[in-house]
C-alpha positions as CSV (number, residue, x, y, z in Angstrom):
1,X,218.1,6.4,-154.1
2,X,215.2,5.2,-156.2
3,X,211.9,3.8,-154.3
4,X,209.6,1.3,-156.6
5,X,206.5,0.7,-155.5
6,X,204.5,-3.2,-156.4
7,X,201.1,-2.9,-157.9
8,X,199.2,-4.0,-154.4
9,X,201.3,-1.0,-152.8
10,X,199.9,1.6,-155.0
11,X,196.7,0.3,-155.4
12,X,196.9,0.3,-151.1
13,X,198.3,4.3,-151.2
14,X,195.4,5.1,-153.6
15,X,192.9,3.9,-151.6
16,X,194.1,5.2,-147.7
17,X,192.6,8.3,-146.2
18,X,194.0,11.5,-147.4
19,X,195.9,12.7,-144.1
20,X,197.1,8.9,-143.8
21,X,198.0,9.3,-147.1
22,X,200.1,12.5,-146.2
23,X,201.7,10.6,-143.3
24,X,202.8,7.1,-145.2
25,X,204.3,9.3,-148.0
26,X,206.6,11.6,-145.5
27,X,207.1,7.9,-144.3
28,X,208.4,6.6,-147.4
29,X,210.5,9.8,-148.1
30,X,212.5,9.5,-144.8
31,X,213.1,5.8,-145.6
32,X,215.1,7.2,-149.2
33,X,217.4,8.8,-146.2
34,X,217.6,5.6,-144.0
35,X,215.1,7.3,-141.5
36,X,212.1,6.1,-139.5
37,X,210.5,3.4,-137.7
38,X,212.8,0.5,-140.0
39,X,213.7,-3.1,-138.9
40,X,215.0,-6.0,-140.4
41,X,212.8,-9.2,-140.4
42,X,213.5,-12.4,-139.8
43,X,212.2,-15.9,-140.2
44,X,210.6,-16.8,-143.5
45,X,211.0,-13.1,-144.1
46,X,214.9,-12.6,-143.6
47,X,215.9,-10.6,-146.2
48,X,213.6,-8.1,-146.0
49,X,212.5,-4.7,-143.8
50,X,209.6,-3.4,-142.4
51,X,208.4,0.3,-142.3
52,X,206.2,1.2,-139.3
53,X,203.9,4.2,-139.5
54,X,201.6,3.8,-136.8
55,X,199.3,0.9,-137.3
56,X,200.3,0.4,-140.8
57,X,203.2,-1.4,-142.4
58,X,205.4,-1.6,-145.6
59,X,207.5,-4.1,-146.2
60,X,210.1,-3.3,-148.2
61,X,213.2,-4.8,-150.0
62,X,216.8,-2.7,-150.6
63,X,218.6,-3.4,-153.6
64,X,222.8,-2.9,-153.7
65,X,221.9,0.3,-151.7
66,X,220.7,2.2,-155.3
67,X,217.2,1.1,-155.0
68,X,214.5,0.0,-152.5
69,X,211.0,-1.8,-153.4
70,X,207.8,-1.6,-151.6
71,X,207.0,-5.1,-151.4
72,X,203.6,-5.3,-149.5
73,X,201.5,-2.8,-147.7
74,X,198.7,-2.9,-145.5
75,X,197.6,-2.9,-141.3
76,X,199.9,-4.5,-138.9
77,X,197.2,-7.5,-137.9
78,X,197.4,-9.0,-141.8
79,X,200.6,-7.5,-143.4
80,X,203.1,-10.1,-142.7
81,X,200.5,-13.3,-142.9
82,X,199.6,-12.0,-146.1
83,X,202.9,-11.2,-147.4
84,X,203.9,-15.1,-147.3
85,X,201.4,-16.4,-148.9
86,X,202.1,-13.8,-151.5
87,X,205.5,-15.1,-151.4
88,X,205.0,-18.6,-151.5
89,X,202.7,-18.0,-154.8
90,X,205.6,-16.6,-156.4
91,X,207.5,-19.9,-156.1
92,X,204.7,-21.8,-156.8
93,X,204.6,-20.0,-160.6
């Protein structure tokens, strides 16, 4: 399975802690294998998953099964605010 990762994604890896760093990326590894802290959203966000690993989360989109995007990373308390607006922009354009 092929992982894609948006621009804010790996700007957001870049920039984490090293050992964080180390954690999110065995995260996102497991995830290729269907495994870890995963659940489907819903609300405004149907369609789309969420990654836990600890306070942080991804949220993630999975393509015909082949493929899954990282949508939007960042700390629990903002990620899913943020990611609507983000969404919302992208039907504004």
């Amino acid at each position: 399975m092929k992982i894609l990762a948006s621009n804010q994604v790996q700007r957001w890896l870049i920039a984490l802690p090293p050992e964080t760093k180390k954690r999110v990326r065995a995260a996102v590894r497991g995830l290729e294998r269907g495994r870890g802290d995963i659940k489907a959203l819903r609300g405004e966000l149907e369609g789309f998953c969420r990654l836990r690993i600890d306070g942080l989360r991804i949220v993630y989109s999975q393509h015909r099964g082949q493929m899954i995007r990282l949508e939007y990373a960042d700390s629990r308390d903002v990620v899913y605010e943020t990611f609507l607006k983000v969404l919302h922009e992208r039907k504004v354009r």
